[in-house]
C-alpha positions as CSV (number, residue, x, y, z in Angstrom):
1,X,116.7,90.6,107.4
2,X,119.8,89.5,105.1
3,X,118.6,91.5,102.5
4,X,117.6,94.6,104.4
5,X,119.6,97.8,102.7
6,X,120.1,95.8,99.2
7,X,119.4,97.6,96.2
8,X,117.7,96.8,92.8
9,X,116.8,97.4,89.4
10,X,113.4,95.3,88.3
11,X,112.0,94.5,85.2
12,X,108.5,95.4,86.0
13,X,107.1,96.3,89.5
14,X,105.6,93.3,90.0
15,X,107.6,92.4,93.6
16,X,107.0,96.1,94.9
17,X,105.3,94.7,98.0
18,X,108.0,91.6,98.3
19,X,111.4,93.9,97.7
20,X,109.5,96.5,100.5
21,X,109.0,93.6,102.9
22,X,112.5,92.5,102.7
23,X,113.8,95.9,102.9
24,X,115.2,95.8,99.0
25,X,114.9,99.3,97.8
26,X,113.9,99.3,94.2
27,X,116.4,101.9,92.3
28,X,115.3,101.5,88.8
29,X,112.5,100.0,86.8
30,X,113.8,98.4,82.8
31,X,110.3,99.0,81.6
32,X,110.2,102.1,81.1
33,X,106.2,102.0,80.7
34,X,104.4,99.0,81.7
35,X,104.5,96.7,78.7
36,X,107.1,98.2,76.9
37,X,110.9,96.3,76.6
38,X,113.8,98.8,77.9
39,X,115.2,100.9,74.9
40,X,118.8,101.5,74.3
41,X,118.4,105.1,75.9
42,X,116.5,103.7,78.3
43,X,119.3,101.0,79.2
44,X,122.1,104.1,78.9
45,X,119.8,106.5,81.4
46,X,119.5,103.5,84.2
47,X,122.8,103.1,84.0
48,X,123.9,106.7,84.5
49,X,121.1,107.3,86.8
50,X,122.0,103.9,88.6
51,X,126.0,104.6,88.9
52,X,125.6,106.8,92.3
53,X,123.0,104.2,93.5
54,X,124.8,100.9,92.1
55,X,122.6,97.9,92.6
56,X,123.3,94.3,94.3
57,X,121.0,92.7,91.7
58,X,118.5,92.7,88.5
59,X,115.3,91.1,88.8
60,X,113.4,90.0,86.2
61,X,110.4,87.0,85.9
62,X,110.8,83.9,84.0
63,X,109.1,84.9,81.2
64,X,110.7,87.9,80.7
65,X,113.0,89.0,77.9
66,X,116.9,88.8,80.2
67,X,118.7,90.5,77.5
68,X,118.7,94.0,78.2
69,X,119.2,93.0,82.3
70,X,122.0,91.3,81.0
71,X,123.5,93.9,79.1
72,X,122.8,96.0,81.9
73,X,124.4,93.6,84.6
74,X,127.2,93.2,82.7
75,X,128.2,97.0,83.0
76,X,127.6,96.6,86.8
77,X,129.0,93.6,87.8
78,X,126.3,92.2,89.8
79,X,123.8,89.3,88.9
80,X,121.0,88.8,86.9
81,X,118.2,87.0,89.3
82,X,115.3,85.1,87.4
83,X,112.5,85.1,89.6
84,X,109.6,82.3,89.0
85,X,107.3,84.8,89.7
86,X,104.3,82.3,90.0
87,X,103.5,78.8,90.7
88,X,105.4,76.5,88.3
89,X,107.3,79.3,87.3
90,X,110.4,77.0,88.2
91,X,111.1,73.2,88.7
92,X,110.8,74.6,92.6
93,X,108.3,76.3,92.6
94,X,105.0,73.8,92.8
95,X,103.1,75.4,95.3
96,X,102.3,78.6,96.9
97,X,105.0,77.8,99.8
98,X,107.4,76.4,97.6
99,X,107.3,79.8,95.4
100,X,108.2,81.9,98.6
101,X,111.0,79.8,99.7
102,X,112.0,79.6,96.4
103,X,111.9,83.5,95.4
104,X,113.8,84.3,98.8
105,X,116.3,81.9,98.8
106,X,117.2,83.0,94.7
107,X,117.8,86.6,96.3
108,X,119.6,85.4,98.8
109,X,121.9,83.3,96.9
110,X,122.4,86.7,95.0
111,X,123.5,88.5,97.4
């Protein structure tokens, strides 16, 4: 419930059914196709797009490229979140359970 009514911009849509769980509501995607890093324009329409609906966070996996989140962060003022996104995707994450309690708690310490 903590993070009911937060808001975020994701890399990819990979936690669509996490983030609706929770109650995050997704407000912008970086890719913007599948596969394909976030262009400059891309990064420039998000944020003017994203300025009425400011988000609490950026998510992006592990293996990911952070840069443009960053960039785009930065503009916002609210945190990059590095999800492990799988099973050893962090030192915390070793097992199935460990990866939820891990994934939550990282969103919650965003908040």
């Amino acid at each position: 419930m903590p993070l009911r009514h937060t808001k975020a911009i994701v890399y990819h849509k990979s936690w669509r059914y996490l983030l609706n769980w929770l109650g995050v509501e997704i407000v912008g995607n970086l890719e913007p196709k599948p596969g394909i890093p976030p262009t400059s324009a891309h990064l420039a329409r998000l944020l003017r797009i994203s300025r009425q609906d400011k988000p609490d966070f950026i998510l992006v996996a592990a293996y990911q490229d952070s840069k443009g989140a960053r960039w785009l962060a930065q503009k916002f003022g609210v945190p990059v979140v590095v999800l492990p996104f799988t099973v050893g995707g962090n030192a915390q994450a070793g097992d199935l359970f460990a990866l939820y309690a891990q994934t939550i708690a990282l969103l919650q310490q965003a908040r």
